[in-house]
Residue, then its C-alpha position, 0 to 999 in steps of 0.5 A: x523496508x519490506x522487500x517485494x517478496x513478503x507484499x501482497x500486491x494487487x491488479x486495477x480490475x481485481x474485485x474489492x472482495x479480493x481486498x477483504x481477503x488480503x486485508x482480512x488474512x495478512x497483517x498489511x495495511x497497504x497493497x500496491x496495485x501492479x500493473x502486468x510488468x509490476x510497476x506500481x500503479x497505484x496503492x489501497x489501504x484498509x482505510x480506503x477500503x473501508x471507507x468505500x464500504x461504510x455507506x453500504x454497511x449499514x443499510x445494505x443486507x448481506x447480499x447486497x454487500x457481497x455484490x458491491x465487493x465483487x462489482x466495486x474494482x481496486x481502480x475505484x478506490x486506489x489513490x494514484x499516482x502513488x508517492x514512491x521513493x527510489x531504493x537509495x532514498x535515505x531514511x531522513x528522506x522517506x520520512x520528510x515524504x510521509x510528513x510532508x504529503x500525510x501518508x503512512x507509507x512509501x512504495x520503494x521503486x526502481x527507475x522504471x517504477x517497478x515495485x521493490x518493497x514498501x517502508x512505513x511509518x514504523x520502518x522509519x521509527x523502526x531505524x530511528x531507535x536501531x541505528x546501524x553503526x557506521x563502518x569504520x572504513 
């Protein structure tokens, strides 16, 4: 999981522009979306993002673009609710979930939905090949 304090996270009014800098300067493929008291409401990947821009790539000039990045809002293009898992979800789990509902990531939350990290796909491959050894209590 990447804990909280390593996402990028973003509000529902904030401007698709504000997207193209995260997506463009950070190595993520998702930023939840927060509400004010950060519980997740809602998630946008680079793909959302860019098939909300692909109409207006081709035919729009460069200043158009640029209107439609700072008009368009993460609200228009998040997918909620969000699938998230509890911190104490297990790893078999999690992947059953993204199998199961054909998404690449799961926001990890407390009871009270407040965002505590992101796994990925690459988080569950990632402890299939390193499992951690189990304590001999």
């Amino acid at each position: 999981m990447t804990p909280k304090n390593r996402l990028v996270t973003t509000q529902a009014d904030a401007s698709l522009a504000s997207l193209r800098e995260i997506f463009g300067k950070a190595r993520f493929q998702h930023v939840p979306v927060v509400d004010s008291s950060q519980r997740i409401i809602g998630i946008v990947s680079v793909k959302d993002y860019f098939k909300e821009l692909s109409p207006v790539m081709d035919s729009a000039t460069d200043p158009a673009i640029s209107l439609f990045l700072r008009t368009r809002k993460v609200h228009q293009v998040m997918v909620s609710p969000v699938i998230s898992v509890l911190e104490n979800c297990s790893v078999k789990q999690a992947a059953a979930l993204l199998l199961q509902h054909n998404i690449s990531c799961l926001p990890v939350v407390n009871p009270e939905k407040h965002l505590l990290g992101l796994v990925s796909w690459k988080d569950i491959l990632r402890a299939a090949l390193n499992p951690t050894p189990k304590s001999s209590a």
